[in-house]
OpenMM code with the backbone's topology and positions (N, CA, C; nanometers):
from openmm import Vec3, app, unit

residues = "UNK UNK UNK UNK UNK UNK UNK UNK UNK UNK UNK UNK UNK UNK UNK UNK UNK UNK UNK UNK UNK UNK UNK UNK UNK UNK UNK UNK UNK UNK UNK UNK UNK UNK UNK UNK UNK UNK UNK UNK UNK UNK UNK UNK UNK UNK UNK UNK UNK UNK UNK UNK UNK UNK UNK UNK UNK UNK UNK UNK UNK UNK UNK UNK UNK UNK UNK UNK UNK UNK UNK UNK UNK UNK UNK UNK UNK UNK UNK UNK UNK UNK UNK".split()
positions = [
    Vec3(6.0766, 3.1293, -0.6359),
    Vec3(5.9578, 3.0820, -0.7046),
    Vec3(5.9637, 2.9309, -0.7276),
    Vec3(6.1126, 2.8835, -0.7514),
    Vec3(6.0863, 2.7264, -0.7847),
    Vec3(6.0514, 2.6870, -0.6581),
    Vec3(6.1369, 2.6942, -0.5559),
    Vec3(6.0784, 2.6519, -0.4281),
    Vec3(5.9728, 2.6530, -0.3856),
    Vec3(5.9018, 2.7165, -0.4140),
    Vec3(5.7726, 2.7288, -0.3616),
    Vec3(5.6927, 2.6117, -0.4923),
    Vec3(5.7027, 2.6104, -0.5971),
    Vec3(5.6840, 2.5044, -0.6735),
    Vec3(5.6820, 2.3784, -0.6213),
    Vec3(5.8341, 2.3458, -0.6071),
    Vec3(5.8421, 2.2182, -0.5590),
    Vec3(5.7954, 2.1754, -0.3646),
    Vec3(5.7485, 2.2853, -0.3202),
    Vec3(5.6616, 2.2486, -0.2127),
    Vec3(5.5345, 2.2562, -0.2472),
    Vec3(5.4549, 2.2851, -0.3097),
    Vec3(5.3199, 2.2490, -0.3584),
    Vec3(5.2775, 2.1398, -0.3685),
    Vec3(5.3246, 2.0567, -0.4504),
    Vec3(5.2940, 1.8842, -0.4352),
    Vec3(5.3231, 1.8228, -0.3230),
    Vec3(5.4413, 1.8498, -0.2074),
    Vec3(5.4538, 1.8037, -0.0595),
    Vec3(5.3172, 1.9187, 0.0504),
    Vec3(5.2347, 1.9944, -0.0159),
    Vec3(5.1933, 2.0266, 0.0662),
    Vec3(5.0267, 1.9970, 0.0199),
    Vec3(5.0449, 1.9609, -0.1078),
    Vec3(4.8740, 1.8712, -0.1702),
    Vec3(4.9251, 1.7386, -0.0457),
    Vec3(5.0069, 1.6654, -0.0813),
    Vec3(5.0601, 1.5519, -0.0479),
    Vec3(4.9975, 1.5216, 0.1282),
    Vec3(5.0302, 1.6343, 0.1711),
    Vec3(4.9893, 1.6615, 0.3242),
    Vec3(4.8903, 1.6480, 0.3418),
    Vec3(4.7938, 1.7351, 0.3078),
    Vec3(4.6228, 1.8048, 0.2772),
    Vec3(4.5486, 1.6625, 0.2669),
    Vec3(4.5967, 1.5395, 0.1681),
    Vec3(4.5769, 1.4600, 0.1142),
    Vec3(4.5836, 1.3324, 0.2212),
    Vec3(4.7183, 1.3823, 0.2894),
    Vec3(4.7345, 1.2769, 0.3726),
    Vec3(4.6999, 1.2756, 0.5234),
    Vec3(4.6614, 1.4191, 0.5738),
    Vec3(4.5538, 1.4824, 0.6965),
    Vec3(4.4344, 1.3948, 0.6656),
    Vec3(4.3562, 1.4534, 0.5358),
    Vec3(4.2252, 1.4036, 0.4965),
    Vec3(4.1816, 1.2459, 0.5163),
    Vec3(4.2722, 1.1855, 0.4809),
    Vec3(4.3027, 1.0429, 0.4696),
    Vec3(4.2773, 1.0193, 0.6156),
    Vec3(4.3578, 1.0610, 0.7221),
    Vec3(4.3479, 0.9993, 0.8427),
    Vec3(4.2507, 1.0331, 0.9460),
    Vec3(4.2436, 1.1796, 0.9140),
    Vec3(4.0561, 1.2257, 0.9425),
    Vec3(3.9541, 1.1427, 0.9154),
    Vec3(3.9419, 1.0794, 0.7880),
    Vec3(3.8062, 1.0213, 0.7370),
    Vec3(3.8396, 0.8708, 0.8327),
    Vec3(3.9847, 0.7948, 0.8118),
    Vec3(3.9356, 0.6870, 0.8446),
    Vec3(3.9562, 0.6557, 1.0478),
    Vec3(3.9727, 0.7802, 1.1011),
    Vec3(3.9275, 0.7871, 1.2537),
    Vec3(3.8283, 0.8092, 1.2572),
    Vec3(3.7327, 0.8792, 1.1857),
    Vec3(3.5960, 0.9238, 1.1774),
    Vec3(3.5125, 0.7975, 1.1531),
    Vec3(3.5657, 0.7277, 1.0656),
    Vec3(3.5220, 0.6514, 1.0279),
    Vec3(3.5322, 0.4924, 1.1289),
    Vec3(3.6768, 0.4685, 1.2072),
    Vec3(3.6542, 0.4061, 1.3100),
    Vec3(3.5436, 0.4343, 1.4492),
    Vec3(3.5797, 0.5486, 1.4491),
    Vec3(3.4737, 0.6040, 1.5495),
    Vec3(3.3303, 0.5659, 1.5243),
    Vec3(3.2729, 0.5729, 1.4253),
    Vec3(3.1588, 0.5105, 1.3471),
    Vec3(3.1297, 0.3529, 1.3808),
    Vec3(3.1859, 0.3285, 1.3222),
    Vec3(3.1790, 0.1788, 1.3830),
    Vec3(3.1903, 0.1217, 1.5300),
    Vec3(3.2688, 0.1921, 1.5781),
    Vec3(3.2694, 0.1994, 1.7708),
    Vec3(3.1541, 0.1903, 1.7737),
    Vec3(3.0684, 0.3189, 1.7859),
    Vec3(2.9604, 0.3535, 1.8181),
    Vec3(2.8358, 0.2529, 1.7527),
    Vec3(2.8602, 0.2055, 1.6282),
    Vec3(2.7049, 0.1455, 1.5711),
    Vec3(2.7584, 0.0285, 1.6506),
    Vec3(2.8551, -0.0440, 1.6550),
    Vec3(2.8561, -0.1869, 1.7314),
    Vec3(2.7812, -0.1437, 1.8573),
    Vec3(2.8500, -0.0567, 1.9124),
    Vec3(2.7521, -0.0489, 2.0709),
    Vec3(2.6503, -0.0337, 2.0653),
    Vec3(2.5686, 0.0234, 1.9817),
    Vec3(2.4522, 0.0242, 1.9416),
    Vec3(2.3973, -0.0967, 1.9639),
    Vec3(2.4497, -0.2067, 1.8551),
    Vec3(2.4158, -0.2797, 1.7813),
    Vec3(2.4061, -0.3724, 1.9174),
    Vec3(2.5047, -0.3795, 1.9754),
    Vec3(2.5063, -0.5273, 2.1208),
    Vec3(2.4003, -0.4380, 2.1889),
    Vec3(2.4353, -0.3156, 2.2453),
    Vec3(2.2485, -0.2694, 2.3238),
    Vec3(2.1046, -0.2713, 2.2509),
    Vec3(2.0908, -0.3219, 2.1408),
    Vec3(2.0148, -0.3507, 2.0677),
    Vec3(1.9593, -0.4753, 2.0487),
    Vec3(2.0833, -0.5544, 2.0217),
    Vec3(2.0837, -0.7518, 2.0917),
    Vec3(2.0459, -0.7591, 2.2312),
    Vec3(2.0521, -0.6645, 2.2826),
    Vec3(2.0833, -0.7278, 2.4347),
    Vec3(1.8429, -0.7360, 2.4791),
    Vec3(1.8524, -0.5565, 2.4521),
    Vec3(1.7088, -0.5687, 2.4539),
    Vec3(1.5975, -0.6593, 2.3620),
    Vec3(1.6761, -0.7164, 2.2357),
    Vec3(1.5984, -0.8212, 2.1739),
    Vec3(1.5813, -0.9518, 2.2764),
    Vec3(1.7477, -0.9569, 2.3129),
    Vec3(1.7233, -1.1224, 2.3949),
    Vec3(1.6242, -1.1071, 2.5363),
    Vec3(1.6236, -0.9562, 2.5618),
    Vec3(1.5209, -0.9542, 2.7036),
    Vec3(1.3820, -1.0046, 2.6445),
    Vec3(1.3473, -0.8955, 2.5216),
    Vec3(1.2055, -0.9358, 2.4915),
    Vec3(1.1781, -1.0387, 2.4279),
    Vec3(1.2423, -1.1533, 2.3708),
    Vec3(1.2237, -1.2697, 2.3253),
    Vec3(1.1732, -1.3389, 2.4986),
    Vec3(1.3168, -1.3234, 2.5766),
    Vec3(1.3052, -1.3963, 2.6831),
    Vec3(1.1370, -1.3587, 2.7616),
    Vec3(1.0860, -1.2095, 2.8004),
    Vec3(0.9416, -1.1818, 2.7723),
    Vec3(0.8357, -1.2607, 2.7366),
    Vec3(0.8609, -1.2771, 2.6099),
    Vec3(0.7774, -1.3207, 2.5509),
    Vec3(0.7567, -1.5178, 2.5805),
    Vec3(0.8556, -1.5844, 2.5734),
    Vec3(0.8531, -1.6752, 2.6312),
    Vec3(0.8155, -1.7535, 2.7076),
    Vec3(0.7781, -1.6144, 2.8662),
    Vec3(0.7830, -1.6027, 2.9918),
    Vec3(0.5937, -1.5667, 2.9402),
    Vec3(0.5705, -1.5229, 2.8982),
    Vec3(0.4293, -1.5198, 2.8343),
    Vec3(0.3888, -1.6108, 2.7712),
    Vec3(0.4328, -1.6907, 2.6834),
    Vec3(0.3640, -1.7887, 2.6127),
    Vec3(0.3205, -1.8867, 2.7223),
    Vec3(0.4415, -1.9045, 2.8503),
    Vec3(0.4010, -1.9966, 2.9825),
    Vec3(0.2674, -2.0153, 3.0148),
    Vec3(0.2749, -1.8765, 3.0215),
    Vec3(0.1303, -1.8067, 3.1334),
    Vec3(0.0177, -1.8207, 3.0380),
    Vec3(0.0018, -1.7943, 2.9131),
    Vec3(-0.0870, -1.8230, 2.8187),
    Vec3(-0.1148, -1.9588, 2.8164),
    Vec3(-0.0180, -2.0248, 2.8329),
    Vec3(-0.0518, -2.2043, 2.8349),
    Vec3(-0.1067, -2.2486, 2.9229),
    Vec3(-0.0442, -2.1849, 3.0769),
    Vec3(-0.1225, -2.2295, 3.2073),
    Vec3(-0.2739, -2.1352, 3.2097),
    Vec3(-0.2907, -2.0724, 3.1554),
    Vec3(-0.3667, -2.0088, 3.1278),
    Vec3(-0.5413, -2.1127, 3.0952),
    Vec3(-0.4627, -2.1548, 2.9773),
    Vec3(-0.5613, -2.2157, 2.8693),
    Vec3(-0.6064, -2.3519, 2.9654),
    Vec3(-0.4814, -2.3907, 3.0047),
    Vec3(-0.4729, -2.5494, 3.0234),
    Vec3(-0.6353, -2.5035, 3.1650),
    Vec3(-0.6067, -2.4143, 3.2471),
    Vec3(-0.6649, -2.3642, 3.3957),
    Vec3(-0.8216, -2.4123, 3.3127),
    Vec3(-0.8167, -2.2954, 3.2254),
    Vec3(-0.9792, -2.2855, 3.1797),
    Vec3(-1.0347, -2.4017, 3.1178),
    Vec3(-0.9525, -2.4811, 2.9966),
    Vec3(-1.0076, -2.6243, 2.9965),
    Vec3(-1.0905, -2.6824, 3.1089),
    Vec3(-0.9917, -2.6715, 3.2204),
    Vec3(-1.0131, -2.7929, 3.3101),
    Vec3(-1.1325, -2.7307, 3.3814),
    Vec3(-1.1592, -2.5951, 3.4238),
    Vec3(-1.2902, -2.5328, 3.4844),
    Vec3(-1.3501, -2.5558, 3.3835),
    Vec3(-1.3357, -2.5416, 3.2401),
    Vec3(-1.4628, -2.5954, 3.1559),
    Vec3(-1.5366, -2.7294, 3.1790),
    Vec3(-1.4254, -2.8276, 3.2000),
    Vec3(-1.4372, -2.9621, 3.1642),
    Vec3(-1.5323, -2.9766, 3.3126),
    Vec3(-1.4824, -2.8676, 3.4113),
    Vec3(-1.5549, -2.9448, 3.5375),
    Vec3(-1.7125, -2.8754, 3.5680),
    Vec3(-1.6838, -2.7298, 3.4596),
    Vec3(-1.8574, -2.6556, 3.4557),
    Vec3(-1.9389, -2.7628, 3.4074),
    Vec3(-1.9161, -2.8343, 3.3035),
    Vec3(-2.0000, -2.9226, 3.1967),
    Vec3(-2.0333, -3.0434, 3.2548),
    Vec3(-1.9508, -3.0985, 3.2846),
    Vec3(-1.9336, -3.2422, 3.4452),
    Vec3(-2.0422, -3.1774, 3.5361),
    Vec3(-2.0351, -3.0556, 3.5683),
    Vec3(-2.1561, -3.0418, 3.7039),
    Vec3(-2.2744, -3.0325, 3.6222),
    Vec3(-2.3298, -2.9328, 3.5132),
    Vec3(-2.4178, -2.8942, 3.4259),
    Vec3(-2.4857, -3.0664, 3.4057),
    Vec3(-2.3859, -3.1323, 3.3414),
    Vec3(-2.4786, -3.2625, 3.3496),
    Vec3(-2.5192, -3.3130, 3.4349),
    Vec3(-2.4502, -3.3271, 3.5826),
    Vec3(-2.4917, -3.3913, 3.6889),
    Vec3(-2.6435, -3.2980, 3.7364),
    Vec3(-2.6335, -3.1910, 3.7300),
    Vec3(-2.7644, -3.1144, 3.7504),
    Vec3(-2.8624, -3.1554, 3.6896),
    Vec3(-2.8381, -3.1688, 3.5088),
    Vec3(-2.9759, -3.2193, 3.4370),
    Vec3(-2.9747, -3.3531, 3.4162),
    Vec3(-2.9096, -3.4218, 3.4383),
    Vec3(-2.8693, -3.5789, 3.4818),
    Vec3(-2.8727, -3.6002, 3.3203),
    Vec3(-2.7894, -3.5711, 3.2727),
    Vec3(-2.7404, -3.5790, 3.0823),
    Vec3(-2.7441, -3.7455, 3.1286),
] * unit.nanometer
topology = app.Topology()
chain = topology.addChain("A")
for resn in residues:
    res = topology.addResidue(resn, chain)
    for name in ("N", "CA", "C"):
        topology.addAtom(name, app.Element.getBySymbol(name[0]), res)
């Protein structure tokens, strides 16, 4: 009976010290995974920034195009009514 006593606290001790190394592999594993997350997550931000960028271009050449067909509709419009 004592024996078995004095293995009780070496076998909390165990239980205690399993638990311990369970949670914090579980817990590395966790973090593995959200970092990878986290860089495939960066990675598709820097595409769609870069996107978007690649759009603001085209929006500019865009604008700048139609100015200049404006500037040259209004140039003919007067030459027609001789402004």
């Amino acid at each position: 009976m004592e024996e078995k006593q004095s293995r009780q606290p070496l076998l909390y001790l165990f239980v205690a010290l399993t638990a311990s190394v369970c949670l914090a592999v579980t817990i590395a594993y966790l973090e593995i995974r959200r970092d990878s997350e986290v860089e495939k997550l960066r990675e598709e931000v820097a595409m769609l920034i870069e996107y978007v960028e690649i759009l603001k271009v085209k929006i500019n050449r865009s604008e700048t195009f139609t100015r200049k067909i404006e500037e040259m509709l209004v140039s003919k419009i007067l030459l027609l009514f001789k402004f």
